[in-house]
C-alpha positions as CSV (number, residue, x, y, z in Angstrom):
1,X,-31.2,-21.8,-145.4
2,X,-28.5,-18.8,-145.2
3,X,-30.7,-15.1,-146.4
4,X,-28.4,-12.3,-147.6
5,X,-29.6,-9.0,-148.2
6,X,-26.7,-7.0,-149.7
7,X,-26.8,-3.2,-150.5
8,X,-24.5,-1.4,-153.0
9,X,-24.2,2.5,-153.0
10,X,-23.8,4.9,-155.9
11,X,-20.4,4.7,-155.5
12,X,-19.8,1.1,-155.1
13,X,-19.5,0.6,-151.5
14,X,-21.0,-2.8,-150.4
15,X,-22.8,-3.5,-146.8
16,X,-23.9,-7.2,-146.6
17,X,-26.8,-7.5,-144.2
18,X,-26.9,-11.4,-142.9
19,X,-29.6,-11.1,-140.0
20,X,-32.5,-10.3,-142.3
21,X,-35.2,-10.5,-140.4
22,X,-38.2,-11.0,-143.2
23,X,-38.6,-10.8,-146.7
24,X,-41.0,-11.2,-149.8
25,X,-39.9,-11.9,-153.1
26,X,-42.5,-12.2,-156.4
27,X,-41.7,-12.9,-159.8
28,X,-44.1,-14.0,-162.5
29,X,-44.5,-14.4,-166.2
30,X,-46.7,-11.2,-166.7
31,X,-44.5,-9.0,-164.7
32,X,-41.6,-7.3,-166.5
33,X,-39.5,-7.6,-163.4
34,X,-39.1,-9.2,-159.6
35,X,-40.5,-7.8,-156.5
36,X,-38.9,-7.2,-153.4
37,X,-39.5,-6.4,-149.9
38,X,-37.1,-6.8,-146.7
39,X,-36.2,-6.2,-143.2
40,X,-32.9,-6.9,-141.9
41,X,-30.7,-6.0,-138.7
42,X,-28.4,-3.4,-139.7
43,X,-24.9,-3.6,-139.1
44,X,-24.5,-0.3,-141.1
45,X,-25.5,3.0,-139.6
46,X,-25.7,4.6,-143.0
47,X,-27.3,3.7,-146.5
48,X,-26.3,7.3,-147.6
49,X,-26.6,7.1,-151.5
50,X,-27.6,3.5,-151.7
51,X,-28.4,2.3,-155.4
52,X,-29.2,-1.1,-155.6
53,X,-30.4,-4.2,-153.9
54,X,-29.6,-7.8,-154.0
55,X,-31.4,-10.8,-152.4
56,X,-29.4,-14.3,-152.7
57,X,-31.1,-17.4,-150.6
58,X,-27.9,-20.3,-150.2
59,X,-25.6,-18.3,-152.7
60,X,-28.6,-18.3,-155.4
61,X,-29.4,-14.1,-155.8
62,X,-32.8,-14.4,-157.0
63,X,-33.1,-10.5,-157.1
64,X,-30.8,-7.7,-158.3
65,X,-33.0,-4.6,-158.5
66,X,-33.1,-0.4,-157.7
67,X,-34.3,0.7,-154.6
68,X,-38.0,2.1,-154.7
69,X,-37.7,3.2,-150.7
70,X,-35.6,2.6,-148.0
71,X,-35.7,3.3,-144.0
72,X,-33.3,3.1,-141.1
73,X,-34.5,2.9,-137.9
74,X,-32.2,2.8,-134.4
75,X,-35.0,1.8,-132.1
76,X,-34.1,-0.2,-128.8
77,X,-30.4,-0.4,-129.4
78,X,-31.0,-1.9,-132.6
79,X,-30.6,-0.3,-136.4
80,X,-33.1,-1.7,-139.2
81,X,-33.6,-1.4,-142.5
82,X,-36.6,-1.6,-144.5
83,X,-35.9,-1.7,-148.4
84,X,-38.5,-2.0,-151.0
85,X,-37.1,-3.1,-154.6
86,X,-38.1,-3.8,-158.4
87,X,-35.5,-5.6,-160.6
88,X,-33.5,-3.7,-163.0
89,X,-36.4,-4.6,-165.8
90,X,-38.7,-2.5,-164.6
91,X,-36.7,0.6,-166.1
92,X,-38.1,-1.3,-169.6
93,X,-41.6,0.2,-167.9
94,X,-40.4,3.6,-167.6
95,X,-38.3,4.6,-170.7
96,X,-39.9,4.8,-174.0
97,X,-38.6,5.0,-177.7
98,X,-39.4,7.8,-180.5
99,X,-42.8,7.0,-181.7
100,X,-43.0,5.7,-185.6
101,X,-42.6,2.8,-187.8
102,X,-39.4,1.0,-187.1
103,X,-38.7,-1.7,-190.2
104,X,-36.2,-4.5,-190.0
105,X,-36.2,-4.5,-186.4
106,X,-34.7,-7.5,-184.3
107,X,-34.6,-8.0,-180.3
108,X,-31.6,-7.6,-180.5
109,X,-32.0,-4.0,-181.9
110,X,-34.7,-3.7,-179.9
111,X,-32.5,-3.7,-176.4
112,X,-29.5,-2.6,-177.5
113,X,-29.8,0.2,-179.2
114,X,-32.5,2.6,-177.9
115,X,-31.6,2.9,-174.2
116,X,-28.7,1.3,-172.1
117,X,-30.5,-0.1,-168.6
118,X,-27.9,-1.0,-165.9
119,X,-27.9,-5.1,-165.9
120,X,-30.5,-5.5,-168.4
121,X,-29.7,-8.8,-170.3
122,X,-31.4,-10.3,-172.9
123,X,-32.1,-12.9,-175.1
124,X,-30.0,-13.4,-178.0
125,X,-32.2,-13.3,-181.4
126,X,-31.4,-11.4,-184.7
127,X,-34.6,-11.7,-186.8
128,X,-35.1,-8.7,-188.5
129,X,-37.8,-9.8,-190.9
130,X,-40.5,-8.0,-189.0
131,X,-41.2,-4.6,-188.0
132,X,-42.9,-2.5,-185.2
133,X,-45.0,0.3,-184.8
134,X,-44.2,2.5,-182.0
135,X,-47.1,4.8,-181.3
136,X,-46.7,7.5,-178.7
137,X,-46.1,7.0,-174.9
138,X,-44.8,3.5,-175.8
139,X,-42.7,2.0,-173.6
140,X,-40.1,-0.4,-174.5
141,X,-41.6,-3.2,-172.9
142,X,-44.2,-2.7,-174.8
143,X,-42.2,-2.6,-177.8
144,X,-40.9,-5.7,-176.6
145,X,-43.7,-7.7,-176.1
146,X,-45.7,-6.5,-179.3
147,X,-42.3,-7.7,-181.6
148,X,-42.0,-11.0,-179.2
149,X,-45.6,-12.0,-180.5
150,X,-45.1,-11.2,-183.8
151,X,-41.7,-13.0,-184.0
152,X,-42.5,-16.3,-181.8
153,X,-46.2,-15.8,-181.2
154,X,-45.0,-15.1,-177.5
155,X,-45.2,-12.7,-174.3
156,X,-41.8,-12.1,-172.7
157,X,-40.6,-12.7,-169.2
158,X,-37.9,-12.8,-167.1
159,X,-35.3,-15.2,-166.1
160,X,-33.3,-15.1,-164.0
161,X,-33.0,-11.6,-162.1
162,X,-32.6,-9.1,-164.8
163,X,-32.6,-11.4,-168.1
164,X,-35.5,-10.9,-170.6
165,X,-36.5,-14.0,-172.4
166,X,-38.7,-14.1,-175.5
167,X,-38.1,-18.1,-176.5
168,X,-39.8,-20.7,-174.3
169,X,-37.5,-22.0,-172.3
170,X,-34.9,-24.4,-174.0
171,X,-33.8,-26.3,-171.7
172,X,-35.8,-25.9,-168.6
173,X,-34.4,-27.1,-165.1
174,X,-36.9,-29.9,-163.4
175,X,-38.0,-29.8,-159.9
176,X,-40.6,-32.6,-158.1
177,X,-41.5,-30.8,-155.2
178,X,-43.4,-34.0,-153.9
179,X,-40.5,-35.2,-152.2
180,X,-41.3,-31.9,-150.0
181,X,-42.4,-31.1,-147.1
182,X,-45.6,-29.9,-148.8
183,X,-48.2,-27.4,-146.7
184,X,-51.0,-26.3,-149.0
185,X,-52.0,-27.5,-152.7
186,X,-55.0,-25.7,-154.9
187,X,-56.1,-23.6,-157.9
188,X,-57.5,-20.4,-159.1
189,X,-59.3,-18.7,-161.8
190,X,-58.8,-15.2,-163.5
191,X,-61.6,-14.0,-164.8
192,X,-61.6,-10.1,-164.2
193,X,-60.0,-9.4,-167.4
194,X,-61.5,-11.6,-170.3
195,X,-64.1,-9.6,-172.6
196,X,-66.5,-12.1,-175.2
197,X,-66.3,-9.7,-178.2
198,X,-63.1,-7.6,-180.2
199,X,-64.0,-5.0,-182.5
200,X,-61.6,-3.3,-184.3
201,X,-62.2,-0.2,-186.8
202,X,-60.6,-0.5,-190.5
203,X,-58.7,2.4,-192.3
204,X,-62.2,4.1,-193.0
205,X,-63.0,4.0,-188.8
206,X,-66.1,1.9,-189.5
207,X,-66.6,-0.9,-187.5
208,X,-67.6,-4.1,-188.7
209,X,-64.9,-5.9,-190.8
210,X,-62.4,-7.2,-187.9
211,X,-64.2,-8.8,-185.3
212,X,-63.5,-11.5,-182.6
213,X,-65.9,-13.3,-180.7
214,X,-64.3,-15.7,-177.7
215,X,-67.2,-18.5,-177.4
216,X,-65.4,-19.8,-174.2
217,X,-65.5,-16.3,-172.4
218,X,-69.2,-16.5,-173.4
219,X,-70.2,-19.9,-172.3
220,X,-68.7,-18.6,-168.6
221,X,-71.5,-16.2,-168.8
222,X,-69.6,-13.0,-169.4
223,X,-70.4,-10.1,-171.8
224,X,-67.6,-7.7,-172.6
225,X,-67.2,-6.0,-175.6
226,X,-64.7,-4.1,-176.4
227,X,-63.9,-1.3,-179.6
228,X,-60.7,-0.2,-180.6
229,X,-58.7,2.0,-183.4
230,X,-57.0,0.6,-186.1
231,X,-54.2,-0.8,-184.9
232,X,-51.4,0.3,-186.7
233,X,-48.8,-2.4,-185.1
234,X,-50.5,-5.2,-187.1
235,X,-51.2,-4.3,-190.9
236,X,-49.4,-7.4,-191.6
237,X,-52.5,-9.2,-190.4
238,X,-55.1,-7.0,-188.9
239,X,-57.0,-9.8,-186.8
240,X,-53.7,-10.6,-184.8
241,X,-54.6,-7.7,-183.3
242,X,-57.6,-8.8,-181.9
243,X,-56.1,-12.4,-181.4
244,X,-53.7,-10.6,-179.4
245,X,-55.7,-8.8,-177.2
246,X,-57.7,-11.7,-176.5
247,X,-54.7,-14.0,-175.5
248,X,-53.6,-11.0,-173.4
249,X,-56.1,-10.6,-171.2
250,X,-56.6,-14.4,-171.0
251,X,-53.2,-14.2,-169.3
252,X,-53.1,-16.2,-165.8
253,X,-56.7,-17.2,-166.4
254,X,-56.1,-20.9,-164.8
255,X,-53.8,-21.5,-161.9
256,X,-52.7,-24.7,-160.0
257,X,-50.2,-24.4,-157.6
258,X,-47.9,-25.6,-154.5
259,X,-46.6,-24.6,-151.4
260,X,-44.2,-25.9,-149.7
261,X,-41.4,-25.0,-147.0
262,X,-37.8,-23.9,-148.2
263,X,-36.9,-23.1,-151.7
264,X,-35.8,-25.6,-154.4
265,X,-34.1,-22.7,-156.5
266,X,-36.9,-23.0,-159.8
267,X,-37.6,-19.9,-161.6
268,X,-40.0,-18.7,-164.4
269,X,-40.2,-21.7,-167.5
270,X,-38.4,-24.6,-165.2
271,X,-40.4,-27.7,-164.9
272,X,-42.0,-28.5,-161.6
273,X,-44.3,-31.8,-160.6
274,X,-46.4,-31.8,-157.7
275,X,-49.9,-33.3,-157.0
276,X,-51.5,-33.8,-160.6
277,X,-49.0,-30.8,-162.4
278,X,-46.5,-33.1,-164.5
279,X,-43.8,-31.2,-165.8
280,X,-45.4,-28.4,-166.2
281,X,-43.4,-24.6,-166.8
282,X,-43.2,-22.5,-163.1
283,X,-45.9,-19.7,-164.5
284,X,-45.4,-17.7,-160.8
285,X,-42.8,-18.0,-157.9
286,X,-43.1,-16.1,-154.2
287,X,-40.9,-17.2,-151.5
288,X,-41.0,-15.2,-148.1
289,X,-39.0,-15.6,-145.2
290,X,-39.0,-15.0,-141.9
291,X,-38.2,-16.7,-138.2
292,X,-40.6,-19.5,-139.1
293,X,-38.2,-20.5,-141.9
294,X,-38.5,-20.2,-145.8
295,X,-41.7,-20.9,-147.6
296,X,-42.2,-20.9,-151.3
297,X,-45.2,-20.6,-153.6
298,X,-44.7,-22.3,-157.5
299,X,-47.5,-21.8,-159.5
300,X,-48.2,-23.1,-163.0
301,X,-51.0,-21.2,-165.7
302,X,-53.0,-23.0,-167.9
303,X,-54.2,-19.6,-170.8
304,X,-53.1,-18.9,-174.2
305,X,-49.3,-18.0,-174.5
306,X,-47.1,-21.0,-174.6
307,X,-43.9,-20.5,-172.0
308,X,-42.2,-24.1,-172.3
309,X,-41.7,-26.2,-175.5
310,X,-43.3,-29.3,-173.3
């Protein structure tokens, strides 16, 4: 399989690195963007105001992202580069929008006309029947996902390397990775972040009217309560608040997955068999590279948001 690490500058100026040397790539539906980490031989003796990133694996570019670090190194004759990336999403992480209540709001609205984010795509959807609240130090990715659960009862994700989905995935690609040479097949459990009890305070800040007890968080032995303000983003129906939380930190809480050498080319919300999964939406995808060849990680969630109309 043919790697290329390509580097753009602030100006424009392209230097296409083929001899990459290693690399680690992570996306999943929980993280607002892909993850990137490389090494390559360097044919260039200068990244001097180098802006972005991309990583394409047989002409697919899986990641298109800023640079969080980079380091040349001449050692031996030889010049490498070390680059350290985060999609072009992650800026959705790091900007935020005037606090308030913001009526009639769509997606579309929503990423189009608070703050202009170099690649940023998304998802076309008008609805503007529903609102937001923003309260302070609110990113937009939060605004995002708080308006994606209220329209579509949803938590958005990526596709692609800088498109940000709220639907399940239309029309998913399909992958059987059993025709692959398969090296390692098994499952995991999340627990760390799932609480038994929601208590939320009413208008008054007394406790006691909007409550949520999780009888399957319970019956795994765990005791977590947790108390909260009013929260102002769900008047419409205060106990989606708590229904919210709890699905959120369900998130991930059952994993089954496969790895296997080379990469297929399935991303977040395609359909992928292997072992007992049938058809079931890619929920996490790592792929790293290096002289042994290409080896890729696909792993499918089993918690409370829905990511594939299947």
């Amino acid at each position: 399989m043919t790697v290329l690490l390509t580097v753009k500058n602030s100006s424009g100026t392209v230097t296409a690195e083929e001899r990459v040397l290693d690399f680690s790539f992570r996306k999943d539906v929980y993280i607002p963007y892909t993850e990137l980490s490389a090494r390559a031989e360097a044919e260039s003796g200068s990244f001097d105001n180098a802006a972005e990133v991309l990583l394409s694996i047989d002409g697919n570019t899986v990641h298109h992202g800023l640079i969080d670090s980079l380091r040349l190194e001449k050692k031996g004759g030889k010049s490498l580069v070390r680059i350290s990336s985060r999609g072009f999403t992650s800026l959705l992480c790091q900007n935020q929008i005037e606090p308030g209540l913001k009526m009639n709001i769509s997606f579309n609205s929503l990423m189009d006309d608070y703050c202009t984010l170099p690649y940023v795509e998304h998802e076309y959807n008008s609805d503007n029947s529903s609102y937001i609240y923003v309260r302070p130090n609110t990113s937009m990715w939060d605004a995002a996902a708080n308006l994606s659960y209220k329209l579509l009862g949803t938590y958005p994700y990526i596709k692609g390397t800088n498109r940000v989905m709220i639907s399940p995935a239309a029309a998913p690609g399909t992958f059987d990775l059993s025709s692959r040479e398969i090296i390692a097949m098994g499952s995991g459990l999340m627990y760390s972040r799932l609480a038994s009890d929601y208590h939320m305070a009413d208008m008054g800040g007394n406790y006691g009217t909007f409550d949520l007890h999780d009888a399957d968080v319970s019956a795994r032995r765990i005791v977590r309560h947790k108390y909260f303000d009013l929260d102002m983003r769900f008047l419409y129906d205060p106990q989606q608040a708590l229904a919210y939380r709890d699905k959120f930190d369900s998130r991930g809480l059952a994993e089954r997955y496969c790895s296997y050498s080379g990469y297929c080319g399935e991303d977040l919300c395609d359909l992928v068999s292997f072992g007992s999964v049938t058809a079931q939406p890619v929920g996490s995808l790592s792929i790293k590279g290096s002289s042994r060849g290409i080896f890729t990680e696909t792993g499918v969630y089993t918690d409370r948001f829905p990511h594939s109309q299947t």
